[in-house]
C-alpha positions as a Python dict, from the first residue, in 0.01 Angstrom:
ca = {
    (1, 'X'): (0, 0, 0),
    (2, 'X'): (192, -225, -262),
    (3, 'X'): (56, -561, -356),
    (4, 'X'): (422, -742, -201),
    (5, 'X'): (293, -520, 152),
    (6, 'X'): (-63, -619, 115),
    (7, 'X'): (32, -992, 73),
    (8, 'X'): (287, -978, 369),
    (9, 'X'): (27, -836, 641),
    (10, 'X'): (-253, -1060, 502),
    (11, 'X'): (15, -1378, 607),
    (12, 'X'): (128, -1189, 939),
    (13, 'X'): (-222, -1180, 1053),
    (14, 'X'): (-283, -1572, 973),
    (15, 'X'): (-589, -1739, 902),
    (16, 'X'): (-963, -1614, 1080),
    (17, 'X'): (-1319, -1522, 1006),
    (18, 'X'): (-1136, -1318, 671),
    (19, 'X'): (-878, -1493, 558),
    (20, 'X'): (-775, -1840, 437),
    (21, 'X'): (-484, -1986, 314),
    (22, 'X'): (-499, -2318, 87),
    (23, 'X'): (-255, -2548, -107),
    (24, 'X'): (-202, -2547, -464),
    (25, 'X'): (80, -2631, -587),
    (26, 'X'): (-41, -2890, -863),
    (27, 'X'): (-411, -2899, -831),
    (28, 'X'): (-715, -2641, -707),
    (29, 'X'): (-794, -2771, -361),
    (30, 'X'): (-1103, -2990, -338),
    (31, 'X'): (-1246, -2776, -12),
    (32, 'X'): (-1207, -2420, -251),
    (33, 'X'): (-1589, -2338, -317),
    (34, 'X'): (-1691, -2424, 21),
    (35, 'X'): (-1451, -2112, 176),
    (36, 'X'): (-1602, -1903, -131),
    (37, 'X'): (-1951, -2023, -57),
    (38, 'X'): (-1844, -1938, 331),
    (39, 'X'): (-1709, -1590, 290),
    (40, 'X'): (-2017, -1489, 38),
    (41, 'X'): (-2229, -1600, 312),
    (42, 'X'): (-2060, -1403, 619),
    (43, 'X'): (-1843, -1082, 583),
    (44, 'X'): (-1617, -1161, 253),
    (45, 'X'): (-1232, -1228, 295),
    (46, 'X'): (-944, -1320, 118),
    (47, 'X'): (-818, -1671, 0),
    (48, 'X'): (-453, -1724, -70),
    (49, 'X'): (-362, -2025, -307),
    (50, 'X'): (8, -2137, -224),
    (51, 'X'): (2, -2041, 101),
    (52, 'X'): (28, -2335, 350),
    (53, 'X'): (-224, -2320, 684),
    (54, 'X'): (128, -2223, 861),
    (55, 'X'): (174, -1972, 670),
    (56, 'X'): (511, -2094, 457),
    (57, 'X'): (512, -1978, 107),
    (58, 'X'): (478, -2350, -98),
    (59, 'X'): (396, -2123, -408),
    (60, 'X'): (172, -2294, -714),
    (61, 'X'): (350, -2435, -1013),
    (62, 'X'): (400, -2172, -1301),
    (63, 'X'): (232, -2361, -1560),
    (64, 'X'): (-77, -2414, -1383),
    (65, 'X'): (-181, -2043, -1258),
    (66, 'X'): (-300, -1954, -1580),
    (67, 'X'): (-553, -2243, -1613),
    (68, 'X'): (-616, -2194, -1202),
    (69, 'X'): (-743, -1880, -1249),
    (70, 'X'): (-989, -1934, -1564),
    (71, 'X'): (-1155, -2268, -1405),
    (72, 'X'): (-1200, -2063, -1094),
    (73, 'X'): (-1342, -1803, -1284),
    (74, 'X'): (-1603, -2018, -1473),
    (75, 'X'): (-1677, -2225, -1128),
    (76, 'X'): (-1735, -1854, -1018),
    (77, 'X'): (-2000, -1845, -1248),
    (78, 'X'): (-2143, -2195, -1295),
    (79, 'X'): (-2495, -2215, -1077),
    (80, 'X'): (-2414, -2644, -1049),
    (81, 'X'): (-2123, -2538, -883),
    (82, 'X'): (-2203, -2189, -668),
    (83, 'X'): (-2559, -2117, -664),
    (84, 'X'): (-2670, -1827, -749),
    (85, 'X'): (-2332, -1753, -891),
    (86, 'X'): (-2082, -1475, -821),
    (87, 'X'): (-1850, -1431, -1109),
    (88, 'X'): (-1466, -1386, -884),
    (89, 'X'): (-1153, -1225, -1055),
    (90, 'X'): (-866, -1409, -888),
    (91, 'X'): (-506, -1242, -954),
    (92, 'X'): (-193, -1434, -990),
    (93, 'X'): (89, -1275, -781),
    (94, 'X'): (463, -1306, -755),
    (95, 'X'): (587, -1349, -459),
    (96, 'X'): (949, -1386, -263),
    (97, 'X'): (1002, -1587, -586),
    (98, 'X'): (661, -1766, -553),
    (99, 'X'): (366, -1725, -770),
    (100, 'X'): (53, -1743, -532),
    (101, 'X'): (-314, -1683, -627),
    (102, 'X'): (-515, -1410, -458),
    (103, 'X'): (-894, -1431, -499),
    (104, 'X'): (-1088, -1151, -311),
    (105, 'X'): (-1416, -1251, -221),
    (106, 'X'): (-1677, -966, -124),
    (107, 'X'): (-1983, -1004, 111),
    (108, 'X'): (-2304, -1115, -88),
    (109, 'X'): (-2649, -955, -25),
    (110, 'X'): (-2749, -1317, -82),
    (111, 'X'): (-2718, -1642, 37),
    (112, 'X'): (-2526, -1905, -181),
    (113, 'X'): (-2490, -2275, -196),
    (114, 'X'): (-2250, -2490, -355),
    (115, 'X'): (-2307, -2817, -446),
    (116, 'X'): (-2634, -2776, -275),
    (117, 'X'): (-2461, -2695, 33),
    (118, 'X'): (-2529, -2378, 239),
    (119, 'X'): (-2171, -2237, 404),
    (120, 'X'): (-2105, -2009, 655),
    (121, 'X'): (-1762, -1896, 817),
    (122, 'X'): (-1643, -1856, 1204),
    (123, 'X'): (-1295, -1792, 1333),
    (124, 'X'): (-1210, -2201, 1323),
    (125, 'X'): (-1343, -2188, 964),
    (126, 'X'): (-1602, -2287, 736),
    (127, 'X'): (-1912, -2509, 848),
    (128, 'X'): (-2190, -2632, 673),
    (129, 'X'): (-2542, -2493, 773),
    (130, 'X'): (-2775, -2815, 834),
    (131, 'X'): (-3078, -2717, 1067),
    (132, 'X'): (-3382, -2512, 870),
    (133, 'X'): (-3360, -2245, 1166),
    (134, 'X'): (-2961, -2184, 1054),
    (135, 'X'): (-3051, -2151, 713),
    (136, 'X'): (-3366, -1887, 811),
    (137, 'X'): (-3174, -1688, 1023),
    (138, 'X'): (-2857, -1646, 747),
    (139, 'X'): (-3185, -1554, 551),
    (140, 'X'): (-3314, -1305, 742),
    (141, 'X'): (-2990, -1143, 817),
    (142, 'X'): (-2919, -1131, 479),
    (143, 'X'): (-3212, -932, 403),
    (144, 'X'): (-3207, -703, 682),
    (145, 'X'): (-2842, -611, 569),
    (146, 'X'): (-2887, -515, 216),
    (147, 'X'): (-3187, -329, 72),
    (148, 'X'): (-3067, -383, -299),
    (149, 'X'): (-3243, -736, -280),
    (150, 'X'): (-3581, -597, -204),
    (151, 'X'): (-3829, -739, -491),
    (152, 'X'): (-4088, -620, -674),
    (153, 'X'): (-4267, -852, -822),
    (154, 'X'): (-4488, -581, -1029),
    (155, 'X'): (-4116, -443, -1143),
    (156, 'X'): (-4119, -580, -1547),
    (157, 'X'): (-3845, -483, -1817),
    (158, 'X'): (-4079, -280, -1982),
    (159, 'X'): (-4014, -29, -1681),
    (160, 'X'): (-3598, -21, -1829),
    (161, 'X'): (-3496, 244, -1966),
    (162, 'X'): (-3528, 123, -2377),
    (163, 'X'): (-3193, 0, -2444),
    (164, 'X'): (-2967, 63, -2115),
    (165, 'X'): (-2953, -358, -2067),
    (166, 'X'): (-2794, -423, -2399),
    (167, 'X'): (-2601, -67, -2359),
    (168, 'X'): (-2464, -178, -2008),
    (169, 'X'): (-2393, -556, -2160),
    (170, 'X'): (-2216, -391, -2480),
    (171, 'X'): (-1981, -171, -2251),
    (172, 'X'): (-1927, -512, -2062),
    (173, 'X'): (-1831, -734, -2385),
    (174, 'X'): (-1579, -448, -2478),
    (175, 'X'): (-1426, -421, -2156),
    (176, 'X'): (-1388, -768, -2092),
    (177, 'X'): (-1463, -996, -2401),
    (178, 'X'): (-1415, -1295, -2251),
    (179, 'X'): (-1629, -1250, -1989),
    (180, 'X'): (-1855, -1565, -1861),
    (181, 'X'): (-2165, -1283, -1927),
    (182, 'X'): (-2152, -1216, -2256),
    (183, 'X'): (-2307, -1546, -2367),
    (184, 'X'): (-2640, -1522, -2179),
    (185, 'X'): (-2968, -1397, -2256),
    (186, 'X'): (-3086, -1133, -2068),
    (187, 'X'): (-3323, -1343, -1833),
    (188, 'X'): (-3033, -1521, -1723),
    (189, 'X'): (-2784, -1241, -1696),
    (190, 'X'): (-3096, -1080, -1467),
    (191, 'X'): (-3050, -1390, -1242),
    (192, 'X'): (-2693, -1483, -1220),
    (193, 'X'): (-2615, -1071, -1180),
    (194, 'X'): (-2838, -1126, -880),
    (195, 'X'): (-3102, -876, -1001),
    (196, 'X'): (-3388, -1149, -1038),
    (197, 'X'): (-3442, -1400, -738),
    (198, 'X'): (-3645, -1515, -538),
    (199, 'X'): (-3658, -1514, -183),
    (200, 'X'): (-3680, -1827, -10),
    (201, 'X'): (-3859, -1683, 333),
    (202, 'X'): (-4159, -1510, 98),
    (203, 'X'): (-4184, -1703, -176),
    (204, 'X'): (-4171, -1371, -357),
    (205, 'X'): (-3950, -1391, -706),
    (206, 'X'): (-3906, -1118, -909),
    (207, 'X'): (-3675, -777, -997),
    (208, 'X'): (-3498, -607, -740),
    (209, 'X'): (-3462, -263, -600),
    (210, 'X'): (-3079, -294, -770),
    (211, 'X'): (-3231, -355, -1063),
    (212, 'X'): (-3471, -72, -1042),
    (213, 'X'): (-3178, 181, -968),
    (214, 'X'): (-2956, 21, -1214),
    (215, 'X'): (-3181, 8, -1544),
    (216, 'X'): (-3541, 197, -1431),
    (217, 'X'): (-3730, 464, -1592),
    (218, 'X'): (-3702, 818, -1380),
    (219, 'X'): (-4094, 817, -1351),
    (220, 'X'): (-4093, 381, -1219),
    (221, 'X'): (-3774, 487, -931),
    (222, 'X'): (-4005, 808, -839),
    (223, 'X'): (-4294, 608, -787),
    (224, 'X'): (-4094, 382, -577),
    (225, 'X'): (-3881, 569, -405),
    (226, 'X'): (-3979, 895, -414),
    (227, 'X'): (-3734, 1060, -205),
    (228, 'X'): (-3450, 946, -437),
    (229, 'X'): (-3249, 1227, -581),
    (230, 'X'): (-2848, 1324, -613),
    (231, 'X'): (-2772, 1703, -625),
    (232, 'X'): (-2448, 1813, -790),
    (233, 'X'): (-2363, 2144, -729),
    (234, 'X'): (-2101, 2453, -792),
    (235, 'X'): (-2040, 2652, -508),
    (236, 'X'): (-1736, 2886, -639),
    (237, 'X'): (-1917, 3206, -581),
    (238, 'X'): (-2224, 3183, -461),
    (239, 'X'): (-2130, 2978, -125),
    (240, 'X'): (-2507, 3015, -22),
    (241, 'X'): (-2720, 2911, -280),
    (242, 'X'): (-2474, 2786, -611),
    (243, 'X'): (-2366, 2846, -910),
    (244, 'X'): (-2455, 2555, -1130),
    (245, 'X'): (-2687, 2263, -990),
    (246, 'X'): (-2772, 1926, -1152),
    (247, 'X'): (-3070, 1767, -1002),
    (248, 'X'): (-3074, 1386, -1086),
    (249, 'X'): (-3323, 1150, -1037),
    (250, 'X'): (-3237, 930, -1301),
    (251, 'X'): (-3110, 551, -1292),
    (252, 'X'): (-2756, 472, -1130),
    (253, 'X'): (-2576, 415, -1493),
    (254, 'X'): (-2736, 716, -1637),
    (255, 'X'): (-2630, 933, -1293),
    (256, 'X'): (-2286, 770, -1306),
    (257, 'X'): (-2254, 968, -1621),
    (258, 'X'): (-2415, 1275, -1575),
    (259, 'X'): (-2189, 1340, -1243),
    (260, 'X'): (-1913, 1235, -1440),
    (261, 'X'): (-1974, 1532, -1728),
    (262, 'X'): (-2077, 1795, -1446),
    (263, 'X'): (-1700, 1742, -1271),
    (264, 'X'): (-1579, 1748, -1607),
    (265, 'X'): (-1726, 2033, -1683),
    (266, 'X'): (-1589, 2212, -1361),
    (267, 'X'): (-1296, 2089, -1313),
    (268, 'X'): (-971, 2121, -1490),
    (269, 'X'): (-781, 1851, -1614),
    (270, 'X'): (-381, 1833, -1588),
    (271, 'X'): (-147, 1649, -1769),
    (272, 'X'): (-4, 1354, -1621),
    (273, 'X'): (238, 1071, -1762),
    (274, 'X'): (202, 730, -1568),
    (275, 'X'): (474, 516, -1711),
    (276, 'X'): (485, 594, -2072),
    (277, 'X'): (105, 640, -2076),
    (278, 'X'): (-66, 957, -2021),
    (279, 'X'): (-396, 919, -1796),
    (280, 'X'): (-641, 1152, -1661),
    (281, 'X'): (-594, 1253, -1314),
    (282, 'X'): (-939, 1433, -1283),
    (283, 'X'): (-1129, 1109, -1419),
    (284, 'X'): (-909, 902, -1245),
    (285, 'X'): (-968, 1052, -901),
    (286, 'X'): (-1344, 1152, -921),
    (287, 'X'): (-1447, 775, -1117),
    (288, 'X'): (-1378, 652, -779),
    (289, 'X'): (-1549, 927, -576),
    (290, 'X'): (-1876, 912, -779),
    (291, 'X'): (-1896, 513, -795),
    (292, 'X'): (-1836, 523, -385),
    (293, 'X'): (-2104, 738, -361),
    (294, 'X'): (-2374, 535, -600),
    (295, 'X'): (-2298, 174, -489),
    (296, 'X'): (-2287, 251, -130),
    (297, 'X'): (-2567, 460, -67),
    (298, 'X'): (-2828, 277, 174),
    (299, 'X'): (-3147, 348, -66),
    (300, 'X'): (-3392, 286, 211),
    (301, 'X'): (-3294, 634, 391),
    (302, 'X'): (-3449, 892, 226),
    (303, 'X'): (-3158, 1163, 311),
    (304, 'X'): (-3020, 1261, -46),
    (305, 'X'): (-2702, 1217, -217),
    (306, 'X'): (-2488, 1527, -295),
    (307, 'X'): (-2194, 1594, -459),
    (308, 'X'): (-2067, 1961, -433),
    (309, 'X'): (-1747, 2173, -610),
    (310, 'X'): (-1600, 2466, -401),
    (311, 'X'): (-1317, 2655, -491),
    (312, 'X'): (-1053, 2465, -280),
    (313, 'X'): (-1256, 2133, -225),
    (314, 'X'): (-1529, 1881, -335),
    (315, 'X'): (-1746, 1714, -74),
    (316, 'X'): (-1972, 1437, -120),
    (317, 'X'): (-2231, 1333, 141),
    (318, 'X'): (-2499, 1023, 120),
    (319, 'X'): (-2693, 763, 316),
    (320, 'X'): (-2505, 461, 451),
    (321, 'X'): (-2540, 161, 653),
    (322, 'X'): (-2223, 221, 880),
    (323, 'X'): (-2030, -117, 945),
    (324, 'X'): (-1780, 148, 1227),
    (325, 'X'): (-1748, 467, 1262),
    (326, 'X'): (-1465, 639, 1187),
    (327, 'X'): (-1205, 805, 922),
    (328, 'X'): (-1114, 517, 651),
    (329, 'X'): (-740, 516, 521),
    (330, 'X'): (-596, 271, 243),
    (331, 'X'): (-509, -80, 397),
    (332, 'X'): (-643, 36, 713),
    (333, 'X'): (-1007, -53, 744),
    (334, 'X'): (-1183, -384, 647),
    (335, 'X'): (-1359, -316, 323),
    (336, 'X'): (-1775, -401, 305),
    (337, 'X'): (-2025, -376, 15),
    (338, 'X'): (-2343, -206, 98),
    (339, 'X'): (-2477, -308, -249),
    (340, 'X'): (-2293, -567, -393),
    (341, 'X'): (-2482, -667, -667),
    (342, 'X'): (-2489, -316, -800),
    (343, 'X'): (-2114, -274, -752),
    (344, 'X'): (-2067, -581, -931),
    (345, 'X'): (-2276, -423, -1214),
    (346, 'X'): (-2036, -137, -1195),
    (347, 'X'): (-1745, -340, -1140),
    (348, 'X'): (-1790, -547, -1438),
    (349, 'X'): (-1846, -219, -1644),
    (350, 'X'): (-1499, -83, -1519),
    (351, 'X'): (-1671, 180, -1362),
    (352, 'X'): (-1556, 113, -1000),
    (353, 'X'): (-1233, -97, -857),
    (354, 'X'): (-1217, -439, -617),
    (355, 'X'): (-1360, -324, -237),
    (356, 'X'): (-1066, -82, -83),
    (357, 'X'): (-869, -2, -413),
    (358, 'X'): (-1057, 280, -505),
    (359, 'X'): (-920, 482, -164),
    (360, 'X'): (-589, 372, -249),
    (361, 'X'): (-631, 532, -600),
    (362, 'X'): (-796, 848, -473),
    (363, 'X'): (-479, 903, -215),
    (364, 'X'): (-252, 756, -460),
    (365, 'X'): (-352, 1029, -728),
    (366, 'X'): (-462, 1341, -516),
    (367, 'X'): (-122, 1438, -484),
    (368, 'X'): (-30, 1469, -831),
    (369, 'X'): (-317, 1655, -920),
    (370, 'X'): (-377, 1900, -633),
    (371, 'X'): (-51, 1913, -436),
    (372, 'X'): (-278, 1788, -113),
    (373, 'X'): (-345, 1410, 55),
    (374, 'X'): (-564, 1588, 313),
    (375, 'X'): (-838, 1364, 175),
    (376, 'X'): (-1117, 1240, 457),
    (377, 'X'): (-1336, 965, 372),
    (378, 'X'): (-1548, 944, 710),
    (379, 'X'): (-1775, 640, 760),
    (380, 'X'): (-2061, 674, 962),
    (381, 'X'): (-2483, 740, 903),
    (382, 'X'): (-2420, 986, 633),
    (383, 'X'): (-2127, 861, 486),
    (384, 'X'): (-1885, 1185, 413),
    (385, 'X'): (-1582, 1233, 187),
    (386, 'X'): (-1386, 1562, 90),
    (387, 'X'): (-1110, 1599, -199),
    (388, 'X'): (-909, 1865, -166),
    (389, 'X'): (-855, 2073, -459),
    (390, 'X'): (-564, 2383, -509),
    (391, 'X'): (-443, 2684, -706),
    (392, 'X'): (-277, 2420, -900),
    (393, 'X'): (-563, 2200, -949),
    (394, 'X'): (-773, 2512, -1050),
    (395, 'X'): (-541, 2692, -1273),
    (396, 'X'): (-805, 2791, -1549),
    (397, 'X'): (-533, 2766, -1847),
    (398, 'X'): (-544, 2416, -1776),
    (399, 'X'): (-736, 2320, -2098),
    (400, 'X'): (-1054, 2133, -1962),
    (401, 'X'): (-1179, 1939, -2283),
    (402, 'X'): (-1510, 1783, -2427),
    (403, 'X'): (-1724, 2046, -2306),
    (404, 'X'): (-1889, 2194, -2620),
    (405, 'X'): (-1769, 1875, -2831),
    (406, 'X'): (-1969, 1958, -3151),
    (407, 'X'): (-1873, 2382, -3162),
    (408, 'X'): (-1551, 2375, -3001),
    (409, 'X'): (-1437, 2039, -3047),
    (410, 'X'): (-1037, 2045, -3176),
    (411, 'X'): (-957, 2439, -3093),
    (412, 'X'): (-817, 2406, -2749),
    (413, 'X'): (-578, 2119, -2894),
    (414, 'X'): (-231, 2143, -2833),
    (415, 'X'): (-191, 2346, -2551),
    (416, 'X'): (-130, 2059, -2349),
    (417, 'X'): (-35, 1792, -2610),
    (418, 'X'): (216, 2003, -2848),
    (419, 'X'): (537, 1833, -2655),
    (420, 'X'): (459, 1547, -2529),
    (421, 'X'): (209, 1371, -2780),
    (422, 'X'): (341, 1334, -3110),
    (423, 'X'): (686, 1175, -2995),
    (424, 'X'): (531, 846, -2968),
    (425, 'X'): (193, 880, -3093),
    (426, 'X'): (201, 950, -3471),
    (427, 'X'): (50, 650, -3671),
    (428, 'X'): (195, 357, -3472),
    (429, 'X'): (20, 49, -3357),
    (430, 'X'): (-97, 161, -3005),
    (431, 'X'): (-306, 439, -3173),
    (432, 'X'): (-461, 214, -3428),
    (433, 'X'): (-582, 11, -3188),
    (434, 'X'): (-679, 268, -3009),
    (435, 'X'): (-914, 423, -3285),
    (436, 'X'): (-1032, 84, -3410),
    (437, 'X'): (-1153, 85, -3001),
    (438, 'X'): (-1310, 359, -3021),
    (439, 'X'): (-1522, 326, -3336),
    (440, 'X'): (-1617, 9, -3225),
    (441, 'X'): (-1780, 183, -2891),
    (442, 'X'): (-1919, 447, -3092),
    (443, 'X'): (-2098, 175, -3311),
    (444, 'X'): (-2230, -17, -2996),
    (445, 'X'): (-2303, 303, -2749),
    (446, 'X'): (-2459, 538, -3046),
    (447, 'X'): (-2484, 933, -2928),
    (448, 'X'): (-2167, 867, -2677),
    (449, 'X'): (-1993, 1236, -2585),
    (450, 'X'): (-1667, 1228, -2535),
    (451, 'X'): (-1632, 1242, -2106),
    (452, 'X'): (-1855, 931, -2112),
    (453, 'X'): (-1591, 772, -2389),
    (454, 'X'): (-1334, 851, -2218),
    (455, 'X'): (-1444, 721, -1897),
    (456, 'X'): (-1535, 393, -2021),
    (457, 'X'): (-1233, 352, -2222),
    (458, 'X'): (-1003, 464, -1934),
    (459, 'X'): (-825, 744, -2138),
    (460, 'X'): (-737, 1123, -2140),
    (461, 'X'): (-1009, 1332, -2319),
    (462, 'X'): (-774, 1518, -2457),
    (463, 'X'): (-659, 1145, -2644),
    (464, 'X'): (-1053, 1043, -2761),
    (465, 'X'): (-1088, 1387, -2886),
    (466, 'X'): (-760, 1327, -3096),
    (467, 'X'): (-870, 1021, -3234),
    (468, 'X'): (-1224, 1137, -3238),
    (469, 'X'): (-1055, 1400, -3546),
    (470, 'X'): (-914, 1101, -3678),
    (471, 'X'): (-1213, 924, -3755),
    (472, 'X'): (-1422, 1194, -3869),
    (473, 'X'): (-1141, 1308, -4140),
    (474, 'X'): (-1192, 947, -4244),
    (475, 'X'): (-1537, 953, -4273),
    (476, 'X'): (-1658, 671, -4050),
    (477, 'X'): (-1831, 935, -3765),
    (478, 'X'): (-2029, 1215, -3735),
    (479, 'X'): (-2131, 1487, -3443),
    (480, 'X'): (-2560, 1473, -3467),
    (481, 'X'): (-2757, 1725, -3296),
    (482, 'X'): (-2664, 2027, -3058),
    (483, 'X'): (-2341, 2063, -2951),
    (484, 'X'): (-2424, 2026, -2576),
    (485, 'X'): (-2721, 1764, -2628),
    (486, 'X'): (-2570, 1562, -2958),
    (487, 'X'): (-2316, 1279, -2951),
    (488, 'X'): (-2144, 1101, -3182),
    (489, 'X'): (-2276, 855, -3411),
    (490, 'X'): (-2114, 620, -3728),
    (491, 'X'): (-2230, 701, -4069),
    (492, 'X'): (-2382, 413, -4248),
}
């Protein structure tokens, strides 16, 4: 579904428990934070800015959207204004010849004030909690939604995996330079990611359980939750047992990129030109499928994650907190975080897309890369998905690169590249950039291989590799250790 569609049925089905429409034409409206405050509080939702409560288009005035968006942005993430803050990424949106403002709010696992006012939302709209038994019971079904808030107050930095914060925050900062974050310590990045609270019922203050997934040592998450594990498997030709298994018990950002390198390595990749830029079809797709299943697990149920390749599909499987049950298709459920302080980790990382765009992307690019849309993402206990894959998809002269980067890095080049790259990408701008990127991750993420690169940098492996060449040949990197344990580091 197109933004201009998405937009149009948001209007049709007028203003409710989800969505909100609010004048803006010359100035942010005074009630803004409270509806924000509301919808973090209840079920999330969708505020329109330009859009009149009878739904005629007024529209916001062209010079202003620009300076909308960034003072909503650093309200977003201003505790005097929306405490604990939630840092929103409102999108300015053309249209019928209006600009309007779209800011997607998800659900919180906690419970935020603004202006040291506690909101919460009904069909009629938003209404100020004022009793102390309100206020406890928002409390208390706030915690008996999300697990991810669950503290432990023993739970120190010292239990982190040595350097994953500042790796995380780096990958952040390059992403999104400008973001609100990148000026904090660490304490108070802890608190306003929502990883360090305290909980108002208890008393308790301390590190959460998303914090422990997100950042802890494997031996600190075993002790806690033992039963933790993901399994990634190959089940080509041995349907019964497997052919290749990758147990991981490690923390979420470390498992994000191990899964990531297993489908890498067992999957082919296939050119694909989106506009005149060439993306990855297999990252694309599988980014998606791997964040889904990390964020939205329900950590409290011990039944494990799994994600497993067969010849003509790939099914994941994991523990979930079912809002309905039923098959999910793009623009046709109402989207929910189960952990939304670790998909905002995530999401801030540009590892995972706003609630419900990451379905549209999977459909959107399963086509193109295995001639099927018979995709089936199944909500429900154990939440299920399956991606079809085809002769097509698993045509093995389809080079599949950044496997064995340090022995075989370079000698599959050009089986895929020799017509189309070249034309356009000989020593011009783009690809300086581009390089000047990449050494600049290298220098901040030191040992990086190149399917973790070119995840985080959203290109084509088959691209990082080429620049990868570049920057060796002018001596600013070097491949250290084994070539399926080393990673790439810049010489001093």
């Amino acid at each position: 579904m197109d933004m201009l569609n998405s937009i149009t049925n948001i209007i049709k089905q007028g203003e409710g428990l989800n969505i909100e429409f609010k004048k803006a034409k010359e100035k942010l409206p005074d009630s803004l934070f409270e509806t924000i405050c509301a919808f973090l509080n209840r079920n999330g939702g969708t505020i329109l800015l330009g859009v009149n409560d009878n739904r005629t288009i007024e529209g916001i005035n062209s010079k202003n959207a620009n300076a909308f968006c960034k003072n909503i942005i650093n309200a977003s993430n201003n505790p005097q204004i929306l405490h604990p803050s939630f840092l929103l990424d409102p999108k300015i949106e053309n249209y019928r010849s209006k600009i309007v403002i779209r800011i997607y709010i998800p659900a919180s696992s906690q419970v935020h004030k603004t202006k040291g006012k506690i909101f919460d939302r009904s069909a009629d709209g938003d209404y100020e909690l004022k009793t102390d038994e309100q206020i406890k019971q928002l409390y208390q079904r706030k915690s008996s939604l999300f697990s991810e808030n669950k503290i432990f107050p023993y739970l120190s930095e010292s239990h982190f995996v040595k350097g994953i914060v500042t790796r995380v925050r780096n990958i952040i900062r390059l992403y999104q330079p400008e973001h609100p974050w990148n000026e904090l310590s660490n304490n108070d990045f802890y608190k306003t990611a929502g990883l360090y609270r305290t909980d108002i019922l208890s008393g308790n203050k301390g590190f959460t359980m998303a914090a422990l997934l997100l950042f802890g040592k494997d031996e600190i998450i075993n002790s806690a939750l033992p039963y933790y594990k993901i399994d990634a498997l190959l089940r080509k030709e041995n349907i019964e047992r497997y052919d290749d298994r990758l147990n991981i018990r490690c923390n979420l950002i470390d498992a994000y990129d191990k899964l990531m390198e297993f489908v890498a390595k067992h999957l082919p990749d296939k050119f694909y030109m989106e506009g005149t830029n060439r993306i990855s079809l297999r990252d694309r797709i599988f980014r998606e499928i791997i964040a889904n299943m990390l964020i939205h697990r329900e950590y409290n149920n011990p039944f494990p994650s799994s994600l497993i390749i067969f010849k003509n599909r790939v099914e994941t499987k994991n523990a979930n907190k079912a809002v309905f049950v039923g098959q999910l298709f793009p623009g046709k459920f109402e989207p929910f975080p189960k952990n939304p302080n670790i998909a905002q980790i995530f999401t801030q990382m540009g590892r995972s897309e706003e609630l419900g765009t990451g379905v549209k992307n999977v459909f959107r690019y399963s086509k193109a890369y295995s001639g099927s849309e018979e995709i089936i993402f199944k909500e429900d206990d154990i939440f299920f998905s399956k991606i079809p894959l085809t002769d097509v998809a698993l045509n093995k002269e389809i080079v599949v690169g950044g496997q064995n980067e340090g022995q075989n890095e370079g000698q599959n080049e050009g089986v895929n590249e020799g017509v189309n790259e070249g034309v356009n990408e000989g020593v011009n701008e783009g690809v300086n950039e581009g390089v000047n990127e990449l050494l600049l991750f290298i220098k901040l993420n030191s040992g990086v291989r190149v399917p973790f690169i070119a995840v985080n940098l959203n290109k084509p492996t088959k691209t990082i590799e080429r620049w990868i060449r570049k920057l060796k040949k002018d001596g600013l990197i070097e491949f250290r250790g084994f070539s399926k344990t080393g990673g790439y580091f810049v010489k001093k």
